[in-house]
C-alpha positions, -999 to +999 in steps of 0.1 A: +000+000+000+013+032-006+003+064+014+008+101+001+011+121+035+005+162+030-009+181+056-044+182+049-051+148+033-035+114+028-034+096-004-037+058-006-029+035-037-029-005-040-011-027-058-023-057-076-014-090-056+017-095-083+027-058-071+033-050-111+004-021-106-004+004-085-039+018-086-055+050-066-075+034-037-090+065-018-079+097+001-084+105+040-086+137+056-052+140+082-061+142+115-074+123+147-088+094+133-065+091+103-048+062+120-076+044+122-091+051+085-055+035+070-055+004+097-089+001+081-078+004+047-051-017+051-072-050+066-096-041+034-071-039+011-051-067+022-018-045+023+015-062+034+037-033+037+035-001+038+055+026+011+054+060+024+063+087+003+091+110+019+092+148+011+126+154+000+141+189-012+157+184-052+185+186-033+178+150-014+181+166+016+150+161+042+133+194+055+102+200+078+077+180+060+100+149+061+100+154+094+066+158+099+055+128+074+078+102+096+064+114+130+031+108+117+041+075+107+055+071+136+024+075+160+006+052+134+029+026+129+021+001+160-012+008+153-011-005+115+013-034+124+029-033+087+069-031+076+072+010+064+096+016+039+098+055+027+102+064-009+115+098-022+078+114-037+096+143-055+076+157-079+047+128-077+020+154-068+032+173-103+031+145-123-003+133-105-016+167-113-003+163-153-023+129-154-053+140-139-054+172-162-049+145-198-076+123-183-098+153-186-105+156-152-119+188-139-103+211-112-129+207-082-132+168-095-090+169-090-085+184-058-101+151-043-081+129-064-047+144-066-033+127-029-048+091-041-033+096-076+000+108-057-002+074-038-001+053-066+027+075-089+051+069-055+040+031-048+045+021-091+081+039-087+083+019-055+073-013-079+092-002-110+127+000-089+121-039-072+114-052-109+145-036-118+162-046-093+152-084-097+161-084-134+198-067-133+205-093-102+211-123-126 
């Protein structure tokens, strides 16, 4: 499962049980109970593990929202019971935006699916880089 953390909402995208693709699942609103929604959505969804996407400057270097995304984690995590692995989301949100605006996809109609369509963009790279991986091992 991959999770799209901003300060507002969080994004959350599935993978397929061959983890080849990684589809939008739903967005939650951050906040109180947002623990619980995800632990929710993970036991529906069947997740395994958990690929959170980690605001890095273009520079690599972690600022405030890094920060802030693992402490959320953090107070979720024993909560969720799931391995967490972070993955660097630069520019997902840009390139979510991009998609959403070629599907046709209007602006009010966007601003609810951006975060879920974020989710998926950083869970496939998350995908993409194991498959490499496996194939250049042989």
């Amino acid at each position: 499962m991959g999770l799209d953390i901003g300060g507002k909402r969080i994004g959350i995208a599935i993978s397929d049980e061959m983890g080849i693709i990684a589809s939008p699942a739903a967005m939650v609103l951050r906040g109180a109970t947002s623990g619980r929604e995800i632990r929710d959505h993970v036991t529906r969804l069947g997740a395994v593990r958990l690929i959170v996407g980690l605001p890095v400057g273009m520079s690599g270097r972690e600022g405030l929202q890094a920060r802030d995304v693992r402490e959320f984690v953090d107070s979720i995590a024993n909560d969720i019971g799931l391995p967490v692995e972070y993955w660097d989301e630069r520019l997902t949100t840009s390139i979510a935006e991009k998609h959403l605006i070629a599907s046709g996809s209007r602006r009010e109609k966007r601003k609810h699916q951006v975060d879920a369509v974020a989710a998926a963009v950083i869970l496939q790279g998350y995908l993409d880089s194991r498959k490499w991986a496996v194939r250049h091992a042989r």
